[in-house]
LOZA-648886 format. One record per residue (C-alpha): residue number from 0; residue in one letter; z, x, y. Coordinates in pm, 1 decimal, m for minus. Layout:
<guros>
+-----+--------+----------+----------+----------+
: num : residu :       c3 :       c1 :       c2 :
+-----+--------+----------+----------+----------+
: NUM :      A :        Z :        X :        Y :
...
+-----+--------+----------+----------+----------+
</guros>
This chain:
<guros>
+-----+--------+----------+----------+----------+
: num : residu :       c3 :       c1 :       c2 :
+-----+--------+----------+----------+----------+
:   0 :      X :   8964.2 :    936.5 :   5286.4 :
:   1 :      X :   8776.3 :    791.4 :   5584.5 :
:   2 :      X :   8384.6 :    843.1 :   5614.3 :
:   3 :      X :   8254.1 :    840.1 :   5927.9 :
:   4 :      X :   7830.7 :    774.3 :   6021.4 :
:   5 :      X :   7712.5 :   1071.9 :   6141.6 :
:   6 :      X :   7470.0 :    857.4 :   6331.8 :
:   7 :      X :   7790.5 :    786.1 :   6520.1 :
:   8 :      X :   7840.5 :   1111.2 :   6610.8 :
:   9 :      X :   7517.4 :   1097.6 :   6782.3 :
:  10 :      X :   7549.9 :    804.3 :   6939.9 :
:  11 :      X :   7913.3 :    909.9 :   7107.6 :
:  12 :      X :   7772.6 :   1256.9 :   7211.8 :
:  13 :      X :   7466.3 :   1139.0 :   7363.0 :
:  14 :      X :   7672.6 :    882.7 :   7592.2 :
:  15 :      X :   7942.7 :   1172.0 :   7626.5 :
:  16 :      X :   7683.3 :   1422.7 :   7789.3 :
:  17 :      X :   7516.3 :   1101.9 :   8012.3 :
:  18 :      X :   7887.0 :   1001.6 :   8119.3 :
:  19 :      X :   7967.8 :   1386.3 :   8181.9 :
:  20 :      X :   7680.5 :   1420.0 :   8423.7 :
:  21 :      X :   7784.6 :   1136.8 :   8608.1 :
:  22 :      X :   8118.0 :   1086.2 :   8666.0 :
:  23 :      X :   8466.3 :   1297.8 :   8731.1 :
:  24 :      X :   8726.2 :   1255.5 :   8498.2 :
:  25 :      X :   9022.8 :   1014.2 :   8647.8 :
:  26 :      X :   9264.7 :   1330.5 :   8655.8 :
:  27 :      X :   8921.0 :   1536.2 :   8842.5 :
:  28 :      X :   8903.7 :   1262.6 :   9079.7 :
:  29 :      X :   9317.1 :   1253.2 :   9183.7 :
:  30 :      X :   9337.6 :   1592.4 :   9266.0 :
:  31 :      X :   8983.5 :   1611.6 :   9478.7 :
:  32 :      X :   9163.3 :   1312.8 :   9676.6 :
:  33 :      X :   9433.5 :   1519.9 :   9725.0 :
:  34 :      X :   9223.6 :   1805.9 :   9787.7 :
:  35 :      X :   9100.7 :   1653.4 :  10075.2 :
:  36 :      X :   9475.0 :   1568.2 :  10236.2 :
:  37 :      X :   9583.0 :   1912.7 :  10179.7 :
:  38 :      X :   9341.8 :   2137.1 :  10318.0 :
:  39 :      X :   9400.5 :   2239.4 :  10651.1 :
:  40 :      X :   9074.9 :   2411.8 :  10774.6 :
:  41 :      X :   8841.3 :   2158.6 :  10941.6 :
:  42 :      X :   8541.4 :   2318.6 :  10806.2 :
:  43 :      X :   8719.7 :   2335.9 :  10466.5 :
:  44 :      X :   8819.6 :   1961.7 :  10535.2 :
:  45 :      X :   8440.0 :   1820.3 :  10601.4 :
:  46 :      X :   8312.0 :   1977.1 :  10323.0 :
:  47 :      X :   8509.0 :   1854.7 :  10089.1 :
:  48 :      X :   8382.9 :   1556.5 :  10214.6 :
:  49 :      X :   8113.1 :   1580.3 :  10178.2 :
:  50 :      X :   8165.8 :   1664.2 :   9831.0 :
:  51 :      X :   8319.8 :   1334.3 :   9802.3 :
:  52 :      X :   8047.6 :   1099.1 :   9941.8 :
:  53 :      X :   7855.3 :   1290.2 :   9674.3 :
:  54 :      X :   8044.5 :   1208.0 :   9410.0 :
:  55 :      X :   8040.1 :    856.5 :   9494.2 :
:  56 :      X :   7672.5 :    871.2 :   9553.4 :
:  57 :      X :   7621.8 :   1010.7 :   9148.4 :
:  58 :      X :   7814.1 :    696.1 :   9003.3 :
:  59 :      X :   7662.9 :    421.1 :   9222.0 :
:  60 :      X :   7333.1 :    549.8 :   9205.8 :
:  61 :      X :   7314.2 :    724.6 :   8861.3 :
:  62 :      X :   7216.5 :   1070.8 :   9001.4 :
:  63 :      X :   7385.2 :   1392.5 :   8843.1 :
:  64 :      X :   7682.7 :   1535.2 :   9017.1 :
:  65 :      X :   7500.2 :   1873.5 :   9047.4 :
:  66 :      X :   7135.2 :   1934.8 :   8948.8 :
:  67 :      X :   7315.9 :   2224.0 :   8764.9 :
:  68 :      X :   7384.0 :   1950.6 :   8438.5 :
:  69 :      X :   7514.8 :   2257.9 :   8252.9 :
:  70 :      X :   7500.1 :   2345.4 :   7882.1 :
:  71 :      X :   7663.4 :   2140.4 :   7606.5 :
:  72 :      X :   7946.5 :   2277.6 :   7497.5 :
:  73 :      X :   8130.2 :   2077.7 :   7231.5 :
:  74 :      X :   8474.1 :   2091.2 :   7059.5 :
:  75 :      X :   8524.2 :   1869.0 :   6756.9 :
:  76 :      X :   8868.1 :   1861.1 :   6633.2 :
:  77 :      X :   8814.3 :   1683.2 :   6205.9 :
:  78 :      X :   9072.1 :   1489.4 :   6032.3 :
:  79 :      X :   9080.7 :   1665.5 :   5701.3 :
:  80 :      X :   9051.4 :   1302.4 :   5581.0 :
:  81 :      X :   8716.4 :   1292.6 :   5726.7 :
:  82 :      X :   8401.3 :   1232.4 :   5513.0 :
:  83 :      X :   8092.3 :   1258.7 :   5736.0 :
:  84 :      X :   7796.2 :   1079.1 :   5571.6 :
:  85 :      X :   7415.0 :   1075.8 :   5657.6 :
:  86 :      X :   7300.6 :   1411.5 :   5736.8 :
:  87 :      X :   7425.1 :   1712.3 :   5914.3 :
:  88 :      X :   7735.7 :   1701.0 :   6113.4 :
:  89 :      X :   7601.8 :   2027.6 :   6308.5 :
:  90 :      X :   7217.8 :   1878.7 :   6330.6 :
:  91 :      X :   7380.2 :   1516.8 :   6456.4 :
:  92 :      X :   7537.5 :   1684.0 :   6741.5 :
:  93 :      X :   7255.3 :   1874.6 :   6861.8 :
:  94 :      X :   7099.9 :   1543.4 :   6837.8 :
:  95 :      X :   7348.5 :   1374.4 :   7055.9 :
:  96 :      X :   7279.0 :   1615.9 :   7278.4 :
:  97 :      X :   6943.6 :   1592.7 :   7301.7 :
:  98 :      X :   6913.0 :   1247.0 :   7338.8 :
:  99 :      X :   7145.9 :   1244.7 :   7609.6 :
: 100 :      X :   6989.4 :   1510.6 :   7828.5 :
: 101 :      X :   6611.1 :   1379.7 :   7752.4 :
: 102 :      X :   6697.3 :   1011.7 :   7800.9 :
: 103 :      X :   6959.8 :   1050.9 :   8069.2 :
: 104 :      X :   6648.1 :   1201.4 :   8249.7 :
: 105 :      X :   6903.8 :   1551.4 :   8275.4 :
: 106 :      X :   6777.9 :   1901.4 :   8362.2 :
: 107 :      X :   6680.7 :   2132.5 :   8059.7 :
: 108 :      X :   6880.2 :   2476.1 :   8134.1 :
: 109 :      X :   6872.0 :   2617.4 :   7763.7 :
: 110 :      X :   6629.7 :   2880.5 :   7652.1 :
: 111 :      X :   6566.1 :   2962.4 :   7285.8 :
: 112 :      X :   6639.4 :   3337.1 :   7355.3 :
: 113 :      X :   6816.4 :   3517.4 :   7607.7 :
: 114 :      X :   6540.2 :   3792.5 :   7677.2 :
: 115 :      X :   6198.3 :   3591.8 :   7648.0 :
: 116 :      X :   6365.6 :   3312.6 :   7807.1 :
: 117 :      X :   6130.9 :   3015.6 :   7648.2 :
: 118 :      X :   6289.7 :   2652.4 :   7790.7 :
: 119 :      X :   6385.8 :   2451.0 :   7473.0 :
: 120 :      X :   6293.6 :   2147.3 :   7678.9 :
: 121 :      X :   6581.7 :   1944.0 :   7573.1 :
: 122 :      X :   6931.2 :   2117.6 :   7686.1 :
: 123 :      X :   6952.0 :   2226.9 :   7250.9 :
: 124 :      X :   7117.3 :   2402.8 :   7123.2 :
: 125 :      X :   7483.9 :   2341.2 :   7180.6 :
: 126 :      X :   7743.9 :   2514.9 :   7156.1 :
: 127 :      X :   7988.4 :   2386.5 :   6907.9 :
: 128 :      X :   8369.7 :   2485.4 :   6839.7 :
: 129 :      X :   8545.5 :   2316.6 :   6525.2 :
: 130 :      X :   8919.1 :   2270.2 :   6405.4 :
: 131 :      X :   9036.3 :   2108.5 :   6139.6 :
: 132 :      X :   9357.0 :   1921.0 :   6183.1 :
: 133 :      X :   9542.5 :   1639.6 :   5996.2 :
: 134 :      X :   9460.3 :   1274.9 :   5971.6 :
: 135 :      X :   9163.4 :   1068.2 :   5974.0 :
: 136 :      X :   9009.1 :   1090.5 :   6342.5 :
: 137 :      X :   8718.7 :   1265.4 :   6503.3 :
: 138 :      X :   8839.4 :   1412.7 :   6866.0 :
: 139 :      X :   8521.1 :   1485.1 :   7068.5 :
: 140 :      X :   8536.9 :   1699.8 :   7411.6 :
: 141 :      X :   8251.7 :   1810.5 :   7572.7 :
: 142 :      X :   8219.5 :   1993.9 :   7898.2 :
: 143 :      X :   7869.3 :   2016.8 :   8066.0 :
: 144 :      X :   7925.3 :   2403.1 :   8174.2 :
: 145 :      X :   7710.7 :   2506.0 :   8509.3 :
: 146 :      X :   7650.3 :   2867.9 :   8500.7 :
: 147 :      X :   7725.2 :   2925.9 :   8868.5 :
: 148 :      X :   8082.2 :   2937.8 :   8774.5 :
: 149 :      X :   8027.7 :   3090.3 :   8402.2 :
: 150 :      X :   7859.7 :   3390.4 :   8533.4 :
: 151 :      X :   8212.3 :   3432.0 :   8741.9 :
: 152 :      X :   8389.8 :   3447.6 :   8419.1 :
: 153 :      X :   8586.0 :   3778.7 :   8315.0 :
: 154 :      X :   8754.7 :   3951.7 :   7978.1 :
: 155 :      X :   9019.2 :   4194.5 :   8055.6 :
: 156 :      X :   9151.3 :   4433.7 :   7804.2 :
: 157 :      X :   9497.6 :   4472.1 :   7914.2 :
: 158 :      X :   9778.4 :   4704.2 :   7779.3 :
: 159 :      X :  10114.0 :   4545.7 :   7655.5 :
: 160 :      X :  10258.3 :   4723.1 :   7946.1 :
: 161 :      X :  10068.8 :   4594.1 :   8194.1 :
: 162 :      X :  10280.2 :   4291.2 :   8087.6 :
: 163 :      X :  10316.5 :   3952.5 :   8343.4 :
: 164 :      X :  10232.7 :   4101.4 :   8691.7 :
: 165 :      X :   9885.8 :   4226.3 :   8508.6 :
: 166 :      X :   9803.3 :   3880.5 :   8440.2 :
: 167 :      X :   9815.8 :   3759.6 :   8762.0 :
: 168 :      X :   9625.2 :   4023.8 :   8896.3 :
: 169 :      X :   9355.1 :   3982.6 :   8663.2 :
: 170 :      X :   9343.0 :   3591.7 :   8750.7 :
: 171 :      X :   9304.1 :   3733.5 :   9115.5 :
: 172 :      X :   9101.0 :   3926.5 :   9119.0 :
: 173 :      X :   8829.7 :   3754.1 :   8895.4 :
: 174 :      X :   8846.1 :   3469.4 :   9118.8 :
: 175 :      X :   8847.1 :   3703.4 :   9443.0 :
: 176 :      X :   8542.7 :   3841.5 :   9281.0 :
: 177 :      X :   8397.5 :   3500.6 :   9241.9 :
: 178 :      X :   8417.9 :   3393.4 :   9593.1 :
: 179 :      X :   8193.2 :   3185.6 :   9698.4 :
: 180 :      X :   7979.6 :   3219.6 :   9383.0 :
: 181 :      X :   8181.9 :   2983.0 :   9173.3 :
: 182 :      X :   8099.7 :   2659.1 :   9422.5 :
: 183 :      X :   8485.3 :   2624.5 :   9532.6 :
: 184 :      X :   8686.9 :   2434.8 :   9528.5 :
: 185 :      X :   8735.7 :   2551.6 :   9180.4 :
: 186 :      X :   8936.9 :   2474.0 :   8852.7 :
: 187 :      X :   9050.8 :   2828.8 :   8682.5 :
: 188 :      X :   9073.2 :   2805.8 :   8298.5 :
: 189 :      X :   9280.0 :   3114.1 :   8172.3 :
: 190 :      X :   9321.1 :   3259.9 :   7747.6 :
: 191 :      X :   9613.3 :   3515.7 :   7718.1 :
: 192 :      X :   9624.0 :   3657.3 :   7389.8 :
: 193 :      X :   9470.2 :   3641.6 :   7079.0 :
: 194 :      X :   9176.7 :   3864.8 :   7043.3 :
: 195 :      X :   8878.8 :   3953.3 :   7275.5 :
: 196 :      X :   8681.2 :   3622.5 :   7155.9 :
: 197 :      X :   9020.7 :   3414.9 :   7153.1 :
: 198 :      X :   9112.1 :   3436.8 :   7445.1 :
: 199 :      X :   8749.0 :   3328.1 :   7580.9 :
: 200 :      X :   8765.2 :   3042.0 :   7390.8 :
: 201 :      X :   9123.2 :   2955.0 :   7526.5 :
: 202 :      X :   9003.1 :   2999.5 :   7862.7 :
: 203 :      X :   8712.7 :   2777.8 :   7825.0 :
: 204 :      X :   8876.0 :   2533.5 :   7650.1 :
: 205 :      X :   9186.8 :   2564.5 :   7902.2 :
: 206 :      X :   8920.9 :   2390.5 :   8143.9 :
: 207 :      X :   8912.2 :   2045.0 :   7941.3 :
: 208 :      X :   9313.5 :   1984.0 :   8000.0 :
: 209 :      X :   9400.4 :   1688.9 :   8142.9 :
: 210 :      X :   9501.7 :   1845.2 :   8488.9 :
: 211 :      X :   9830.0 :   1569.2 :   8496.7 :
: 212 :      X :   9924.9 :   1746.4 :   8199.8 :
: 213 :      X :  10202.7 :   2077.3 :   8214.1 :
: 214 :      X :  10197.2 :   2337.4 :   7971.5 :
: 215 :      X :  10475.4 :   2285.9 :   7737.6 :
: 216 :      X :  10578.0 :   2645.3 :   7769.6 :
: 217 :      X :  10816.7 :   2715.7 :   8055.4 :
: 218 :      X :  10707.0 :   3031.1 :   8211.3 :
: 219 :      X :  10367.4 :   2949.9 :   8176.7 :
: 220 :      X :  10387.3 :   2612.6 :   8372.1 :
: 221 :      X :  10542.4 :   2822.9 :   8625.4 :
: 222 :      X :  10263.6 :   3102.1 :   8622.1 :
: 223 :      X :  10039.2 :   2841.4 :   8657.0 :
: 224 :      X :  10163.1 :   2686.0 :   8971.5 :
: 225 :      X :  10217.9 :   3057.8 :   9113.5 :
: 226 :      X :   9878.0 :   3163.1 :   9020.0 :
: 227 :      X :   9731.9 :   2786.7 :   9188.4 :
: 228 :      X :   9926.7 :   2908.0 :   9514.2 :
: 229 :      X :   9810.7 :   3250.5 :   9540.8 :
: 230 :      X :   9459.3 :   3175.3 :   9508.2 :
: 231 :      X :   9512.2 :   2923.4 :   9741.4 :
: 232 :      X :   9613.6 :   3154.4 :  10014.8 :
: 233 :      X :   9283.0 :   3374.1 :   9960.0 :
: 234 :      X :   9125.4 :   3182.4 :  10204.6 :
: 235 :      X :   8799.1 :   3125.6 :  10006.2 :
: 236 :      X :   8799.2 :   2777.6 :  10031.0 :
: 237 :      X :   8563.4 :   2476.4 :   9999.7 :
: 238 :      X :   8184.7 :   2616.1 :   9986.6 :
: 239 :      X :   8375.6 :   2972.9 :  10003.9 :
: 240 :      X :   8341.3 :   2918.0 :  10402.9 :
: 241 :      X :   8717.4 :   2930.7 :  10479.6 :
: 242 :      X :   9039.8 :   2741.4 :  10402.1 :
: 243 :      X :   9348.7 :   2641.6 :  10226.6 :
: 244 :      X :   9193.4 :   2468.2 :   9905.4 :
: 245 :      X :   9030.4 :   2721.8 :   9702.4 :
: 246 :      X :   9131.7 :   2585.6 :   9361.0 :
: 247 :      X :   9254.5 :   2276.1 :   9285.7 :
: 248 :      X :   9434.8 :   2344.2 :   8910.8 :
: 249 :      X :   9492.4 :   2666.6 :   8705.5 :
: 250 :      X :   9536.0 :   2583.5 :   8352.1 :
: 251 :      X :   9662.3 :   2840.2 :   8105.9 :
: 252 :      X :   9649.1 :   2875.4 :   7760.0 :
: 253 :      X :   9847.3 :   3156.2 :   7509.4 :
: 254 :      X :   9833.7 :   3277.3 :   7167.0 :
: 255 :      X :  10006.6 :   3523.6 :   6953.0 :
: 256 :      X :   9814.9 :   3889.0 :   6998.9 :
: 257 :      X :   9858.0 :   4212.8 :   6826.5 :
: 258 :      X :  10099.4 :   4437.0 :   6927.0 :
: 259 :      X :   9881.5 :   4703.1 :   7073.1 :
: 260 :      X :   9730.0 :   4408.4 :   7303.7 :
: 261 :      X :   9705.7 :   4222.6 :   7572.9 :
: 262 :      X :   9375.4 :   4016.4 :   7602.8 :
: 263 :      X :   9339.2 :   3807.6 :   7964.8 :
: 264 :      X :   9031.3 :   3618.0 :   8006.5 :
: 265 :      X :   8966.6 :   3378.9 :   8287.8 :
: 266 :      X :   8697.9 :   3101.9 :   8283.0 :
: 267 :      X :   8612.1 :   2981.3 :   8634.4 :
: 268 :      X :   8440.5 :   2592.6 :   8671.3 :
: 269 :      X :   8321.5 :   2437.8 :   8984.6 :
: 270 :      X :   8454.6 :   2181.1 :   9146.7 :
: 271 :      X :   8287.2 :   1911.5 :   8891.4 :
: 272 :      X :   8430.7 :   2078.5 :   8618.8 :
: 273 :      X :   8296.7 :   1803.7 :   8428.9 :
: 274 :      X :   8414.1 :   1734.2 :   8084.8 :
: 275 :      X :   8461.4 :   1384.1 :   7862.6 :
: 276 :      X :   8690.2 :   1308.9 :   7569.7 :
: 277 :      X :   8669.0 :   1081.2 :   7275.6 :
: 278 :      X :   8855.2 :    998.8 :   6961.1 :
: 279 :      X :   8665.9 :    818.8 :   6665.1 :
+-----+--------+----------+----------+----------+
</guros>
């Protein structure tokens, strides 16, 4: 058994959501590059950029990527060797969080309720997803979620029969519906299977992959660079003004669903798409 500070939870999250704000992922970072080489529009091709100088403008000068800094959303993967000591596991998060958005001089998007719409004044609450897995390690991921892109997010109920082809329609057309809405060039997370809330969480989560990384599935690596390829001929592109580079990854994620069922939902993220990882 392994006990781990909770106070170190804190300290890790808070740096997590300041580091999040800030600064694109390595993997985020290679494919905006390549972005930028691909995309054959010259409109498309001086936005993007533009995007980049402002990227490089958030690190050097420590000025959020987008004034959009998102809400916290956290997925802790627990050792079941793990011992947390100190407090709260759930109220040391929410700390981490708050720290990091008051101190890292963040904006405050959260409101206590969703119809009287009171500012919490510190980004709290998060929202917080937990596994528990083997070993003795704490594996933090949080991704800073701007709600231009969430609000572009879709659930489709599919039928069995609708099978393959009504997956990649579904992809379509929620990101043809998106547009320009979800600040392209985007990264498309998508769930199939599960249930109704599963595949939500699949799709958000699907978001966090390292984009150098291939689904281990066969056919779903391959649906994945079909679906990147098709959305990419939508013409949508950068600032949804025209061009070749409308998304820059499609990661997909599947579970086991009933047999009645066919659950499809698609989680759309700017091109920040910011997210951090840690193992403790």
């Amino acid at each position: 058994m392994r006990s781990v500070s909770v106070s170190e939870i804190t300290r890790n999250i808070k740096e997590m959501c300041i580091e999040a704000n800030h600064f694109l992922s390595a993997d985020m970072k290679k494919v905006f590059e390549d972005a930028v080489k691909k995309e054959e529009s010259p409109l498309g091709k001086q936005i993007l950029n533009q995007l980049e100088e402002n990227l490089k403008i958030a690190g050097d000068d420590m000025i959020p990527i987008c004034q959009d800094t998102g809400m916290a959303v956290v997925f802790m993967k627990v050792g079941q060797e793990v011992h947390f000591e100190g407090g709260s596991v759930n109220d040391a998060i929410h700390e981490g969080v708050r720290q990091g958005y008051v101190d890292g001089y963040l904006r405050k998007s959260v409101v206590k309720d969703p119809i009287e719409r009171v500012n919490t004044n510190d980004n709290t609450p998060a929202i917080i997803y937990y596994e528990i897995v083997e070993g003795d390690q704490v594996d933090i991921t949080i991704a800073s979620k701007g709600f231009g892109s969430e609000n572009m997010s879709r659930v489709f109920m599919l039928k069995p029969a609708d099978g393959i082809e009504g997956v990649k329609e579904a992809i379509l057309t929620a990101v043809r519906d998106a547009g320009p809405n979800a600040c392209p060039p985007m990264v498309v997370g998508v769930g199939v299977g599960g249930t109704f809330e599963k595949c939500a969480l699949m799709a958000k989560h699907a978001l966090t992959r390292n984009l150098e990384e291939e689904s281990p599935v066969p056919y779903v690596r391959e649906l994945e660079k079909e679906m990147l390829e098709k959305i990419n001929c939508l013409g949508i592109g950068p600032g949804g003004l025209g061009g070749t580079v409308t998304a820059l990854a499609v990661n997909i994620e599947t579970y086991p669903t009933h047999i009645a069922g066919l659950p499809v939902a698609i989680n759309i993220c700017c091109h920040a798409n910011r997210h951090v990882h840690r193992v403790i």
